[in-house]
Every structure is written in C-alpha cells, then in structure tokens.
C-alpha positions in Angstrom: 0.0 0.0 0.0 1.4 3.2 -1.1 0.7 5.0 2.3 2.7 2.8 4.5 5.6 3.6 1.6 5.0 7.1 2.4 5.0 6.7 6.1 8.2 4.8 6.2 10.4 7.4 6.4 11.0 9.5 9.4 10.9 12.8 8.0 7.7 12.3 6.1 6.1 10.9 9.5 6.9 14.3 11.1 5.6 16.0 8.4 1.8 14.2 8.9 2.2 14.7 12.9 3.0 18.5 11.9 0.1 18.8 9.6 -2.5 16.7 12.5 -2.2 19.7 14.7 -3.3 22.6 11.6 -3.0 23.0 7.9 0.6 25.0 7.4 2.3 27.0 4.0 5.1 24.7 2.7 7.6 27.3 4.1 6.8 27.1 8.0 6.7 23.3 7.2 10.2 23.7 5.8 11.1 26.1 8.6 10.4 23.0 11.2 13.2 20.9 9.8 16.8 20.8 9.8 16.7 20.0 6.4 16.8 21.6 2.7 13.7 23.1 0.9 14.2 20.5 -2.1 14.0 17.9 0.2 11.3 18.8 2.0 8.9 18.8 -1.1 10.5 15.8 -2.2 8.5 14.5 1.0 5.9 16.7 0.1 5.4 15.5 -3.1 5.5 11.8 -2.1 2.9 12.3 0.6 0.7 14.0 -2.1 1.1 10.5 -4.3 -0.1 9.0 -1.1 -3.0 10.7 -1.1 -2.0 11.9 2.5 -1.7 15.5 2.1 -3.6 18.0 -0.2 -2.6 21.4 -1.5 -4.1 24.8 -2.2 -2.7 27.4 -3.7 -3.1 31.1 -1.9 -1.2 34.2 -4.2 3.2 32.8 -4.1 2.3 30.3 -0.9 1.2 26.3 -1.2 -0.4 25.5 2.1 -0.5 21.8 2.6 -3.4 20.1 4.9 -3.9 16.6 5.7 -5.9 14.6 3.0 -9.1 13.1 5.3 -9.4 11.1 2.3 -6.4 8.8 2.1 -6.4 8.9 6.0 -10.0 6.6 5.9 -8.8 4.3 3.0 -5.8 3.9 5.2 -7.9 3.4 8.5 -10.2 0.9 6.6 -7.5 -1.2 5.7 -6.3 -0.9 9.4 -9.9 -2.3 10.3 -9.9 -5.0 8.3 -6.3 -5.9 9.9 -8.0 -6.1 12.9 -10.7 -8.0 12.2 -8.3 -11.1 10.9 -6.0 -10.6 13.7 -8.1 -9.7 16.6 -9.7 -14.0 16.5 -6.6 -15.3 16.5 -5.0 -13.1 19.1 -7.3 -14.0 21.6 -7.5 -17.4 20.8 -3.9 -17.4 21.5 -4.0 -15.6 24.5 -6.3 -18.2 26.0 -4.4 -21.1 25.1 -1.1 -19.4 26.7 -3.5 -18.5 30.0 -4.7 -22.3 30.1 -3.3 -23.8 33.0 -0.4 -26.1 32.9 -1.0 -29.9 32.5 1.8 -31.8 34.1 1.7 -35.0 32.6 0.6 -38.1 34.6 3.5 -39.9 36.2 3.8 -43.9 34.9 2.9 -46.1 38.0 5.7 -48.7 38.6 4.2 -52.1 37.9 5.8 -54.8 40.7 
C-alpha cells in the first residue's frame, strides 16, 4: 500500500504529525526541519502521491493540509487488519492463559 511507503520514512512521518495539529504553508513546514527546501517537497510531493496530504494554492504560498481522504482508505485497511488478527490473538491468549497440565506420572508395575 502506497501510504505505508509514504510513512516509512522519518521525516515524512513528522511531516503528517506536523500537519494533524493545523494546515501549514510549505515554508513554515520547511522552517520546522533541519533539512533543505528540495527535500522537504521531495517529501511533500511523495505524501501528495499518497493521497495523505492536499494542496491549495493562496497568491506565491502552497499550504499543505492533511488529505481526510487517504487517512479513511488507510484506517479501513487498518480495520480490516484487525478483524483477521483480533480471533486469532485472543485465541492465542487463552491457550497461553490455560493452566499447565503436568503430565501423569507412569505407576511402577511390581
């Protein structure tokens, strides 16, 4: 899935906690890095192909806002994770919560 690409580097991850607290212009977004303008819209640019950020365009600025759309298609997919995994975890966590059966000792035959 082309989101978790997008969300496996560090700096991009920063940039979609950065953009969960408030939509911000690409140069404050730049500003909060220790790390050059062409880079940062490299990132940019791959989150946008993620569908996890959107852009407007106001006069010279780009101001760049979470998508809410590829956020959904990415917690529906997280959903349906759950729903295969949740069964089998807690099947699992019974079996390892069963008590112990120690196994009957042999009786000596005299």
């Amino acid at each position: 899935m082309e989101i978790f690409t997008a969300l496996a580097d560090p700096t991009r991850r920063r940039i979609v906690e950065l953009l969960s607290r408030g939509e911000c212009a690409a140069g404050e977004i730049v500003e909060a890095f220790d790390v050059s303008g062409p880079a940062i819209s490299q990132h940019l640019k791959v989150l946008r192909e993620a569908a996890l950020v959107q852009v407007r365009i106001e006069g010279q600025r780009r101001i760049y806002q979470l998508n809410p759309q590829g956020l959904s298609e990415m917690d529906a997919w997280l959903n349906d994770v759950r729903r295969f995994w949740a069964p089998r975890l807690d099947a699992l966590e019974r079996e390892l919560l069963k008590p112990e059966r120690k196994p009957k000792a042999k009786r000596s035959r005299r």
